[in-house]
MDAnalysis code that builds the backbone (N, CA, C; Angstrom):
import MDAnalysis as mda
import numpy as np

u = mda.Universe.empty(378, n_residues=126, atom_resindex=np.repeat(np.arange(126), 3), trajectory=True)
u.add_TopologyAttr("name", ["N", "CA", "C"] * 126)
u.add_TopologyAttr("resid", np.arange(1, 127))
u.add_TopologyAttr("resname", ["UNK", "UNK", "UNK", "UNK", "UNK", "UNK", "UNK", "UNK", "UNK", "UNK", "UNK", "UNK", "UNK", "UNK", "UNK", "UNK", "UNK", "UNK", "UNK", "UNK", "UNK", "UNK", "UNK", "UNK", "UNK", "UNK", "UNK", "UNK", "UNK", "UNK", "UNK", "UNK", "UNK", "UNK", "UNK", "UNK", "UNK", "UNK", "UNK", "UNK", "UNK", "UNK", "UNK", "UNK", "UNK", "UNK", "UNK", "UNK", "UNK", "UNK", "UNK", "UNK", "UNK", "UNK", "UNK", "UNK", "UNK", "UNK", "UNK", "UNK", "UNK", "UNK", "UNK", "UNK", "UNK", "UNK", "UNK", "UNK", "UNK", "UNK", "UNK", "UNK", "UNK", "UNK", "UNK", "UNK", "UNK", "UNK", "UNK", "UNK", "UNK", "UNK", "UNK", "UNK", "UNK", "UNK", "UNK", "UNK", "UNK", "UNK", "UNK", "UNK", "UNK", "UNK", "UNK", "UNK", "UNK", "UNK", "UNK", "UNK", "UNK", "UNK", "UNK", "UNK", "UNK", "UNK", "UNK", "UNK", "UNK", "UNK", "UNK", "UNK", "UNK", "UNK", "UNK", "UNK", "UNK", "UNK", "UNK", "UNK", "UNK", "UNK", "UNK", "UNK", "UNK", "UNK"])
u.atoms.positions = np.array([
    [-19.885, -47.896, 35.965],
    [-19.408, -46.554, 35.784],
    [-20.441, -45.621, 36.407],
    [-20.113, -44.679, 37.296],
    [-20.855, -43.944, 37.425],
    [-20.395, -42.805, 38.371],
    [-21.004, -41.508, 38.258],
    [-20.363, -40.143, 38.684],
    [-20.767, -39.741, 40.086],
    [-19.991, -39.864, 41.049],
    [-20.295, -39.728, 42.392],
    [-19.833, -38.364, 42.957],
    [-21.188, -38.245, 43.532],
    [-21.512, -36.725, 43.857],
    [-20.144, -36.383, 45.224],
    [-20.209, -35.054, 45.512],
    [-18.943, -34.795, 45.906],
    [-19.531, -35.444, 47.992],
    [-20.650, -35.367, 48.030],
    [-21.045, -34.955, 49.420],
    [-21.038, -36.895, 50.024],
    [-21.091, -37.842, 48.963],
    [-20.163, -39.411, 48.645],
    [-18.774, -39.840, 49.196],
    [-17.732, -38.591, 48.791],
    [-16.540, -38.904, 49.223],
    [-16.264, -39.132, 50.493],
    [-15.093, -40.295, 50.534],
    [-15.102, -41.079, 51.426],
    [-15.174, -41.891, 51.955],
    [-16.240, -42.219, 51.548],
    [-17.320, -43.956, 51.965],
    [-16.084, -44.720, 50.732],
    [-16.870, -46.464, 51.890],
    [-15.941, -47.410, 51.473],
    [-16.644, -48.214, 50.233],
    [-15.237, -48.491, 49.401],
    [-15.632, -49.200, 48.230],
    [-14.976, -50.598, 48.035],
    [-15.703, -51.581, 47.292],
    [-14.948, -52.617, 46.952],
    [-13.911, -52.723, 46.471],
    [-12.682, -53.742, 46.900],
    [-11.479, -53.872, 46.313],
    [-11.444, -54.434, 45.020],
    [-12.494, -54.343, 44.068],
    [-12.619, -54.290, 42.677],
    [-13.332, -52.903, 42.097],
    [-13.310, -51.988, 42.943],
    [-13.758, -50.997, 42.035],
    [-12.494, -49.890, 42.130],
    [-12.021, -49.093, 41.074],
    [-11.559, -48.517, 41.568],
    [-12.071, -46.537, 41.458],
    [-11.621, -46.115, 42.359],
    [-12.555, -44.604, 42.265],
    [-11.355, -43.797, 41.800],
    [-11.782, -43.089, 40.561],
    [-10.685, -41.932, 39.421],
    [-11.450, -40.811, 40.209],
    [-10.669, -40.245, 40.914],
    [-10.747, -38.366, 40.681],
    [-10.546, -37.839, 39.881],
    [-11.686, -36.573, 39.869],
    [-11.533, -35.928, 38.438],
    [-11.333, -34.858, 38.968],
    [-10.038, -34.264, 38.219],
    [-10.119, -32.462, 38.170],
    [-11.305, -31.699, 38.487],
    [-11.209, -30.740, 38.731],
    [-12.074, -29.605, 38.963],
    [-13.113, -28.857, 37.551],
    [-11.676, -28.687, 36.905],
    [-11.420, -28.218, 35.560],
    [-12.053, -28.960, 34.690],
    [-12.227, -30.638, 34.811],
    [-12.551, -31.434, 34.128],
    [-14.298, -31.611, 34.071],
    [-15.471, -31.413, 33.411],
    [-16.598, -31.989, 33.392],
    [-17.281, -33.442, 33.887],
    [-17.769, -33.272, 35.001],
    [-17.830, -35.298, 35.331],
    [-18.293, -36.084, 34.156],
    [-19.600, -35.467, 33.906],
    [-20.115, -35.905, 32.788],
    [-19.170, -36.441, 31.490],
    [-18.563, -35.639, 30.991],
    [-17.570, -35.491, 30.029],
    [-16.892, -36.862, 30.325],
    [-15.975, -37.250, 31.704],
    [-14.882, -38.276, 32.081],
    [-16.154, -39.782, 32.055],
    [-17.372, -39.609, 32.579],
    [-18.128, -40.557, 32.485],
    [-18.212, -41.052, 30.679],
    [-18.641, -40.145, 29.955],
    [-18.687, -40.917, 28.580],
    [-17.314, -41.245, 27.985],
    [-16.310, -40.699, 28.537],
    [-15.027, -41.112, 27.982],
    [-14.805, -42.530, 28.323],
    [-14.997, -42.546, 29.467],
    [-14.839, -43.954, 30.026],
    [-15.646, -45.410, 29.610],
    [-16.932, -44.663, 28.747],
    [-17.763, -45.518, 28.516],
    [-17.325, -45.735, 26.967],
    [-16.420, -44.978, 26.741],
    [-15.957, -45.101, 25.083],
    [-15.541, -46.221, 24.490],
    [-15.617, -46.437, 23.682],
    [-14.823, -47.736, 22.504],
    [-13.322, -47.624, 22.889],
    [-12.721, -45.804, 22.957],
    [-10.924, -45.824, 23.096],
    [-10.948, -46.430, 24.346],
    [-11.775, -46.052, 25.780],
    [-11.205, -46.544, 26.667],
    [-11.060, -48.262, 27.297],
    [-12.190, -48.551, 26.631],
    [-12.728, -49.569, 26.655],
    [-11.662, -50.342, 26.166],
    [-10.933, -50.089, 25.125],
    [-10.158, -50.917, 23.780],
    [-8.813, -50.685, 24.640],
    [-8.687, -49.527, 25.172],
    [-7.379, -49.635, 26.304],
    [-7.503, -50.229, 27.529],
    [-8.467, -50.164, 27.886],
    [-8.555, -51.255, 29.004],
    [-8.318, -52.771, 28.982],
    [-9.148, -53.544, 28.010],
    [-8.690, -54.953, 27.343],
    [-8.213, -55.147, 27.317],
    [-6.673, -54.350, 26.105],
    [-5.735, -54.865, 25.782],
    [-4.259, -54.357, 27.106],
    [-4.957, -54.000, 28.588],
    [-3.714, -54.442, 29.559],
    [-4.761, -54.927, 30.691],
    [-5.935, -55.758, 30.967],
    [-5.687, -56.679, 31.528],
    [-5.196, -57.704, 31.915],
    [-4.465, -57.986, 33.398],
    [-3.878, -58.936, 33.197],
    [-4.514, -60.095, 34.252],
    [-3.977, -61.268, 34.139],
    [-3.984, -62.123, 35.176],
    [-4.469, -63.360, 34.098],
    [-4.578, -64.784, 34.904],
    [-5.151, -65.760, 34.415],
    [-6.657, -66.341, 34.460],
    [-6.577, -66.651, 35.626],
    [-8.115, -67.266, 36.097],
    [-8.739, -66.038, 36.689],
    [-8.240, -65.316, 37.259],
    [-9.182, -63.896, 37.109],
    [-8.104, -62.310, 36.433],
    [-8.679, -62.070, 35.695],
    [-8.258, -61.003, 34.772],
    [-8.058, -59.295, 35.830],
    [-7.528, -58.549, 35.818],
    [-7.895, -57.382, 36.892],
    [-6.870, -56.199, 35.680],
    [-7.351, -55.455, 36.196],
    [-5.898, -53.973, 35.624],
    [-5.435, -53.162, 36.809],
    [-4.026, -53.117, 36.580],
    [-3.318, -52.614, 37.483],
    [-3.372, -51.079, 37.277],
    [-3.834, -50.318, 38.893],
    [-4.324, -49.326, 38.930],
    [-3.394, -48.075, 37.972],
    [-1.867, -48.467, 37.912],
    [-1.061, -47.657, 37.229],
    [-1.274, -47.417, 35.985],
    [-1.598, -48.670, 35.093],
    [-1.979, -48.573, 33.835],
    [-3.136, -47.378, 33.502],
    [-4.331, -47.982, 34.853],
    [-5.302, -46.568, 34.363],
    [-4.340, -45.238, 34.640],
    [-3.990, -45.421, 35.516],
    [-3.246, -43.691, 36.048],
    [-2.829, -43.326, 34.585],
    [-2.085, -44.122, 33.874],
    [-1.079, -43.678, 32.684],
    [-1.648, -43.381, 31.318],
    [-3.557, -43.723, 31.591],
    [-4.084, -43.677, 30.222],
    [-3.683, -42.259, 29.594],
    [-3.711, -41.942, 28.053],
    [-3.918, -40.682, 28.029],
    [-5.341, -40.285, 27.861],
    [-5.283, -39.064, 28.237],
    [-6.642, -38.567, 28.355],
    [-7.053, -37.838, 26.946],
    [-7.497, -38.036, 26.072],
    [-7.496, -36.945, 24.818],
    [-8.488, -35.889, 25.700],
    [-8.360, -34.343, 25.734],
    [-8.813, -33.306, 26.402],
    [-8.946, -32.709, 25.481],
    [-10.550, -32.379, 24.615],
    [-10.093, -30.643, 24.036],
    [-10.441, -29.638, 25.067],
    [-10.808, -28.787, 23.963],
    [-11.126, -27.444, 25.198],
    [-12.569, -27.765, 25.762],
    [-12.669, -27.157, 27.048],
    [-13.506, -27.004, 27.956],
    [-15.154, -26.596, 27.114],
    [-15.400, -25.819, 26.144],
    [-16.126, -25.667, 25.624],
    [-16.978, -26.844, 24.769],
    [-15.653, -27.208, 24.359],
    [-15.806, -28.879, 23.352],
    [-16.430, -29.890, 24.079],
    [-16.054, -30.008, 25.121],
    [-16.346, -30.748, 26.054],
    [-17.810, -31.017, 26.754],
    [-18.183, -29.799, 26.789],
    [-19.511, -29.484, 27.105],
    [-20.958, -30.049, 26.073],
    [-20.103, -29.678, 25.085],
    [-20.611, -29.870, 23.660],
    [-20.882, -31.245, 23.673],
    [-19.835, -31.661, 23.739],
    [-19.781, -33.613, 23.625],
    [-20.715, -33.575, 24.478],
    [-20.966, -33.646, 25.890],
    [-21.808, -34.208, 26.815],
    [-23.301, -33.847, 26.374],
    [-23.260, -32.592, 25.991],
    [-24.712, -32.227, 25.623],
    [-25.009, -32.829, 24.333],
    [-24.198, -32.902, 23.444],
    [-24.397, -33.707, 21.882],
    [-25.179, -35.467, 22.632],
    [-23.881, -35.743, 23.459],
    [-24.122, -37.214, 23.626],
    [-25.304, -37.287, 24.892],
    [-25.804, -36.358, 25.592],
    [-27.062, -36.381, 26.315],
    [-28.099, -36.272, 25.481],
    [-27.940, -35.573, 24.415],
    [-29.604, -35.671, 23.523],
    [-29.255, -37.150, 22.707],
    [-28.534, -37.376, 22.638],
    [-28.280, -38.723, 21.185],
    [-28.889, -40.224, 22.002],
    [-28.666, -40.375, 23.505],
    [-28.915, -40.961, 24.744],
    [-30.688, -40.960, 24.502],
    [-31.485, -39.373, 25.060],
    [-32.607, -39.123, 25.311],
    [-33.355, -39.488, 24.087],
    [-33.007, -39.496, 22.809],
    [-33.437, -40.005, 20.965],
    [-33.115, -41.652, 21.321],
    [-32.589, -42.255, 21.847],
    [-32.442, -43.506, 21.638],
    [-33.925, -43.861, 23.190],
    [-33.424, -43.349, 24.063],
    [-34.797, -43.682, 25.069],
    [-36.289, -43.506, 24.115],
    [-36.560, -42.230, 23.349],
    [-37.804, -41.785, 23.155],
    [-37.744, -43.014, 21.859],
    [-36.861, -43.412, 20.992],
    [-36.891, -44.423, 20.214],
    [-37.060, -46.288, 20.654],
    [-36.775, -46.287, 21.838],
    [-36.751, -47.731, 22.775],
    [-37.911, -47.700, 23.065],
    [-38.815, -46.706, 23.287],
    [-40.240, -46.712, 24.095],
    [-41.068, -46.635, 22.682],
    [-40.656, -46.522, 21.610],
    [-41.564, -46.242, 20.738],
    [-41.642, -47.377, 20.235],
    [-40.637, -48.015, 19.662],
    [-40.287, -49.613, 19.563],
    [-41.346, -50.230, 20.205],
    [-40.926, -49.952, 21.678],
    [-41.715, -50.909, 22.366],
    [-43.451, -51.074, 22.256],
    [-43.619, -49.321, 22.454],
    [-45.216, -49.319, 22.102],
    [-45.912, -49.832, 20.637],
    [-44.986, -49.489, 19.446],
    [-45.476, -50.417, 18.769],
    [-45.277, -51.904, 19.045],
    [-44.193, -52.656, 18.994],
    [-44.233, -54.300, 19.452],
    [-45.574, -54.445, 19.800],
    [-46.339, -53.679, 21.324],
    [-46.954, -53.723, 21.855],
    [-48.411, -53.716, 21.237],
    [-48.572, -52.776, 20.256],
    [-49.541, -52.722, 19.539],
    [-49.743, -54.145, 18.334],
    [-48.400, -54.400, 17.969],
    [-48.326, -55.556, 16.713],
    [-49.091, -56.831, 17.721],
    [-48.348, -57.120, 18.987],
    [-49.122, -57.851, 19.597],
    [-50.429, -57.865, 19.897],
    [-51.096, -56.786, 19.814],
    [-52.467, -57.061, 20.254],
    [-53.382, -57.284, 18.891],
    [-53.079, -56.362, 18.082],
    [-53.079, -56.801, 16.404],
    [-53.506, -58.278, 16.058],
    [-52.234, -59.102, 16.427],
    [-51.721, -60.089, 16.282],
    [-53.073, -61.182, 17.069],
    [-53.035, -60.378, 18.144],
    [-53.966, -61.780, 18.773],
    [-55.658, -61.471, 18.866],
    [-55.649, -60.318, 17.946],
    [-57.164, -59.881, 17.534],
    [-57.684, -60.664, 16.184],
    [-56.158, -61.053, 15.403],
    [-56.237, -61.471, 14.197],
    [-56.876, -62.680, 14.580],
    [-56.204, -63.347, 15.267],
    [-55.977, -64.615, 15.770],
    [-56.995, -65.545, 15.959],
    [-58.037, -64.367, 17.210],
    [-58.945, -64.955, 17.546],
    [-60.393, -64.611, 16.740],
    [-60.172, -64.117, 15.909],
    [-61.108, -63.947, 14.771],
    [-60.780, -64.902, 13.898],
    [-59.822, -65.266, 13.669],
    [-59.451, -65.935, 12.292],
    [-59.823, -67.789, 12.888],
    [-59.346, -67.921, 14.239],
    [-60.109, -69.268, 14.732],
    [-61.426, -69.280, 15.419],
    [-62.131, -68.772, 15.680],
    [-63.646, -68.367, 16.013],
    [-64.395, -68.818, 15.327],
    [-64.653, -68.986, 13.898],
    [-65.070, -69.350, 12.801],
    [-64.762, -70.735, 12.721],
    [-63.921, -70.946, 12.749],
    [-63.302, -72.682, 12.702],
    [-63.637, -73.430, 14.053],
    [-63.798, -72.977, 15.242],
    [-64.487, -73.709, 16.250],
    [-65.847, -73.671, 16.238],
    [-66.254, -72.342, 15.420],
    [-67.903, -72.915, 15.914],
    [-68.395, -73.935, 14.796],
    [-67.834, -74.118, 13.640],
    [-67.974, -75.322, 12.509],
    [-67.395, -76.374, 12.939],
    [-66.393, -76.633, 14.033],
    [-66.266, -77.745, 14.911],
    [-67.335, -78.118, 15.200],
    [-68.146, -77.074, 16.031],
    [-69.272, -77.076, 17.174],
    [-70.180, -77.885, 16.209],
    [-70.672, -77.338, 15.114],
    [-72.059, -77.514, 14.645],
    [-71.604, -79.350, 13.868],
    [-70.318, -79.519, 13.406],
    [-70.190, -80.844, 12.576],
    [-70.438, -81.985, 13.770],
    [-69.723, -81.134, 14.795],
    [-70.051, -82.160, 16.094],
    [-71.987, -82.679, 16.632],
    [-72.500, -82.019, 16.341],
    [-73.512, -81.836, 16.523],
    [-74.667, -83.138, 15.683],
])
């Protein structure tokens, strides 16, 4: 999925992708998270067709409905769902930096806690 800038149009695409124009009227942003939705998603599934390879027939998308509120709403959603996006990044990196920290933790413990036990190797050997 992804929102292709207008100065794009034109250029050739694979005969598995297919490219939705969006209204004018319509927010790209806005048609991008719709598309990435659970509804569309859950309408898409249930009319793929085929056997050994599955595809959807371009009409079906043509015929989705679109739930549209107003233009204002809309905006809203994208900006609601752009900060909820940027809280899950600043939360993935924080995750990570701790993990990151538990690990070093972890192998500070480690090598303190066997340090002691090899050098009483050392000396029984002795």
């Amino acid at each position: 999925m992804a929102l292709v800038p207008p100065d794009l149009s034109g250029f050739n695409v694979a005969r598995e992708v297919a490219v939705v124009p969006i209204a004018d009227a319509i927010p790209g942003p806005f048609m991008v998270y719709l598309m990435l939705s659970p509804y569309f998603w859950d309408h898409i599934q249930n009319n793929l067709r085929g056997i050994a390879y599955k595809g959807l027939n371009l009409g079906i998308l043509r015929d989705l409905p679109i739930p549209l509120p107003p233009l204002a709403e809309q905006h809203r959603i994208v900006a609601k769902v752009d900060a909820l996006l940027a809280l899950c990044d600043r939360l993935e990196a924080s995750l990570s930096a701790t993990a990151g920290t538990r690990r070093r933790l972890l192998d500070a413990l480690l090598a303190e806690a066997l340090a002691p036990a090899g050098a009483r190797e050392l000396e029984a050997a002795e």
